[in-house]
C-alpha positions as CSV (number, residue, x, y, z in Angstrom):
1,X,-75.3,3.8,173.1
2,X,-72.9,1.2,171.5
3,X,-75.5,-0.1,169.4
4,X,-77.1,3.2,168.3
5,X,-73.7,4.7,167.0
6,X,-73.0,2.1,165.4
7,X,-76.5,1.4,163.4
8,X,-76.1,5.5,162.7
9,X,-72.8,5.4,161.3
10,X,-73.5,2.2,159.1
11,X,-76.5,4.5,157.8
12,X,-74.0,7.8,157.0
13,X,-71.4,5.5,155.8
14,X,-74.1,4.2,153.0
15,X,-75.0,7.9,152.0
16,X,-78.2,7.5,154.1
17,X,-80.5,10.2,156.3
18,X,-80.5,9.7,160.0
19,X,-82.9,11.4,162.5
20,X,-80.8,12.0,165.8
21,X,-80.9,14.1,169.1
22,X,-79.0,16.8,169.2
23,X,-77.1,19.4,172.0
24,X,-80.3,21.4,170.9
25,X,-83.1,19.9,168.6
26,X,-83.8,16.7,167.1
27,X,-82.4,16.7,163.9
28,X,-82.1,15.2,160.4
29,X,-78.3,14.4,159.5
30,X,-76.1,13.0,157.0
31,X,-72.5,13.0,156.2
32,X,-71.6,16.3,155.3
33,X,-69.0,15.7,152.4
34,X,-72.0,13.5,150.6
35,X,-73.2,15.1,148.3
36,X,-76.5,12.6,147.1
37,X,-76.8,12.5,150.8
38,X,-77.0,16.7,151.4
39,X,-79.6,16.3,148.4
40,X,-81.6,14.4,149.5
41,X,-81.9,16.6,152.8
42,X,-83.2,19.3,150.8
43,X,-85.9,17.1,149.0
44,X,-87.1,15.7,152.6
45,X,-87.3,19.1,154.0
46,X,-88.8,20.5,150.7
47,X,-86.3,23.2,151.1
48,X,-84.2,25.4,148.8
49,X,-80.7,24.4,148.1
50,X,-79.9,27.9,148.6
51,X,-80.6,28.0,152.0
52,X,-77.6,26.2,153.6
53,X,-77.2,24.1,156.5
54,X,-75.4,23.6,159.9
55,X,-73.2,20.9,160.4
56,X,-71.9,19.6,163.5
57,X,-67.6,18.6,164.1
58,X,-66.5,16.9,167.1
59,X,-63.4,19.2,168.3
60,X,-61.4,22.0,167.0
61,X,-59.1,19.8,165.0
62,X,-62.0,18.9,163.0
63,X,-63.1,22.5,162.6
64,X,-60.0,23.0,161.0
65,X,-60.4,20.4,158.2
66,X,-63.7,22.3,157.0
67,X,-62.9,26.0,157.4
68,X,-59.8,27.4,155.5
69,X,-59.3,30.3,158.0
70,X,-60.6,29.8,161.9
71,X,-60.7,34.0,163.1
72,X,-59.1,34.2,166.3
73,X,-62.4,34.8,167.9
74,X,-64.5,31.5,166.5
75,X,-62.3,29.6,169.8
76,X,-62.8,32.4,172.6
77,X,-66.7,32.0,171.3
78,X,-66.7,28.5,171.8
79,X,-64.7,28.3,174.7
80,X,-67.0,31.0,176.6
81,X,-70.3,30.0,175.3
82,X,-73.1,29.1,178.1
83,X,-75.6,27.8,175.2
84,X,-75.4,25.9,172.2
85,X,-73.7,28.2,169.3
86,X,-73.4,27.5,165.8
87,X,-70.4,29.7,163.9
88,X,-70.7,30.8,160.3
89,X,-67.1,30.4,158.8
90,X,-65.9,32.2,155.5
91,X,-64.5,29.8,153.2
92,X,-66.0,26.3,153.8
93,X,-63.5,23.6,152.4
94,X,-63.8,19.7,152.0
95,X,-67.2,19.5,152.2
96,X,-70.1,18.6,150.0
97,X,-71.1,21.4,147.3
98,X,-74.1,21.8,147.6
99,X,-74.4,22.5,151.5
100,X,-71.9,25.5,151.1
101,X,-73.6,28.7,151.0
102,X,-73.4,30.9,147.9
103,X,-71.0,34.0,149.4
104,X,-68.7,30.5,150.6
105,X,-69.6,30.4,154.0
106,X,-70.5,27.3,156.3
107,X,-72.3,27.2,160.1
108,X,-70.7,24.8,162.4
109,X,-71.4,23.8,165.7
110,X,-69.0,21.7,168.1
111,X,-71.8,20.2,169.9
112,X,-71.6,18.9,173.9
113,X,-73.6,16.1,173.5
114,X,-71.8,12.2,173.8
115,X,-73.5,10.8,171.2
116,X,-73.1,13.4,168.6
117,X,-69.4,13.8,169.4
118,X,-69.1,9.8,169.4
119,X,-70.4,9.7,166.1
120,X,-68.7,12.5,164.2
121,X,-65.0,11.1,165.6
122,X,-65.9,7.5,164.7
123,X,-67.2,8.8,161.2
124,X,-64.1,11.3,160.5
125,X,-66.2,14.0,159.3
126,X,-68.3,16.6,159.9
127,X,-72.5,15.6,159.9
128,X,-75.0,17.8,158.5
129,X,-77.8,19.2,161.8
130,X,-80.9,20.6,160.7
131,X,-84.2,20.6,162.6
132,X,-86.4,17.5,161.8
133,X,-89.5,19.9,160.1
134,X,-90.5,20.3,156.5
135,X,-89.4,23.9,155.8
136,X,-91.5,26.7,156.6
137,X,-93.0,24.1,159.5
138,X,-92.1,24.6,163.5
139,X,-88.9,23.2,164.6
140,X,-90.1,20.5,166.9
141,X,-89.2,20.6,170.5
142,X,-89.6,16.5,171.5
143,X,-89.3,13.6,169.3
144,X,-93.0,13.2,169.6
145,X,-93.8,16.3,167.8
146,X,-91.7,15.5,164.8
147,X,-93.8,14.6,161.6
148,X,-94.6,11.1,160.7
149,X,-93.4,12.4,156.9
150,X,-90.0,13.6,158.1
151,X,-89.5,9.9,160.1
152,X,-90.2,8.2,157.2
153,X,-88.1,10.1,155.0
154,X,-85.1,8.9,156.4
155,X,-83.4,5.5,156.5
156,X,-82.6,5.4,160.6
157,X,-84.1,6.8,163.8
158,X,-81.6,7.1,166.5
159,X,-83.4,5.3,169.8
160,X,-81.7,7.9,172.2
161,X,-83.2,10.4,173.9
162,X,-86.8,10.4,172.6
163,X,-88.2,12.2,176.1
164,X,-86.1,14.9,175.9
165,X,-87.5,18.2,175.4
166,X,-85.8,21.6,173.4
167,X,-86.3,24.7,174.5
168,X,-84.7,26.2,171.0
169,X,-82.1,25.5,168.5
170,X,-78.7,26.8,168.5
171,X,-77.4,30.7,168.7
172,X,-75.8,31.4,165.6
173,X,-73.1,34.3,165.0
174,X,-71.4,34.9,161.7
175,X,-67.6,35.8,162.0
176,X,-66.2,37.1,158.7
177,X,-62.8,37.0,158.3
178,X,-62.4,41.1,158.2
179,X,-63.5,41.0,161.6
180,X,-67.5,41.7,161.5
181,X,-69.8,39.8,163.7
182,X,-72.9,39.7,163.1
183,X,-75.9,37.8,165.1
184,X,-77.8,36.1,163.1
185,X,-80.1,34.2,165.9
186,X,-79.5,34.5,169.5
C-alpha cells in the first residue's frame, strides 16, 4: 500500500486525476483545493460545473479546515452512522471554487477506508470522490465495469482493491446551519 499512496499522492501533488477505491465506489479524485485539477473532473465526466462534488477528509480536524460552521449534529451523524454518509455543509471554505456549490454548500465524507484516510493525512487536504462514470452513465459497482474512456482520462490508477464489489455509493444528508435536515439519498 506503500507504494500505491505514494504514486497517488505524487499524481495530486502535480494537479493530476487519480482513479481510486473508495469506502463505497471507485472513484475519480483530485486534490480538492486545485482548481485546474476540479476542472478537469468535470471535462472527464462531461458533467456541469454546477453540479458539485463530494470530497473526502480524513478526521474531524480536517472537517473543520473546510467547513466554517460544523452543526452539532454533523459529529453524532458520523459517529452513529452504520453505512457510508456523506454530509452537505453550509459554508464551504479553503477549497477550490469551482467544486463549491452555488447556495455555498460542500458534501463531505470521512471515509473508513486505510488507503483513503492514508492519503488525505499524508496530502493535508481534502480529495475530491466522485463515481468513475461519464455523467448521466451508471455508477459502476467493480473496477471492471468502469469505462475504458474514464481510465484513460486520468493520469493514475490506484492498483488496490480492483475485485472489490459496491453495493451503492454513499447516503447523503444535508444539515443547514438553521437546523433543517434534509435526505438527499439514503
Amino acid at each position: 500500500m506503500n507504494q500505491e499512496l505514494n504514486n497517488t499522492l505524487e499524481t495530486l501533488k502535480n494537479g493530476g486525476l487519480i482513479l481510486y477505491p473508495t469506502d463505497t465506489v471507485w472513484g475519480i479524485g483530485c486534490d480538492a483545493t486545485n482548481e485546474e485539477a476540479v476542472k478537469k473532473i468535470y471535462e472527464l465526466k462531461q458533467r456541469e460545473d454546477s453540479k458539485a462534488l463530494i470530497c473526502l477528509v480524513a478526521d474531524d480536524r480536517m472537517l473543520k479546515k473546510y467547513v466554517k460552521t460544523i452543526p452539532d449534529a454533523a459529529l453524532s451523524i458520523i459517529d452513529v452512522a452504520d453505512k457510508p454518509t456523506t454530509i452537505i455543509y453550509d459554508k464551504a471554505q479553503n477549497l477550490a471554487s469551482n467544486l463549491i456549490a452555488d447556495d455555498g454548500s460542500i458534501a463531505i465524507r470521512i471515509p473508513d477506508d486505510e488507503f483513503c484516510y492514508q492519503l488525505s493525512r499524508k496530502l493535508n487536504t481534502a480529495i475530491v470522490s466522485t463515481s468513475a462514470n461519464i455523467s448521466g452513465q451508471p455508477t459502476p459497482k467493480s473496477f471492471k465495469e468502469i469505462s475504458p474512456e474514464v481510465i484513460k482520462g486520468v493520469d493514475y490508477v490506484v492498483n488496490l482493491h480492483r475485485e472489490k464489489n459496491c453495493d451503492k455509493p454513499s447516503s447523503i444528508i444535508k444539515l443547514s446551519n438553521n437546523g433543517i435536515v434534509k435526505v438527499i439519498r439514503a
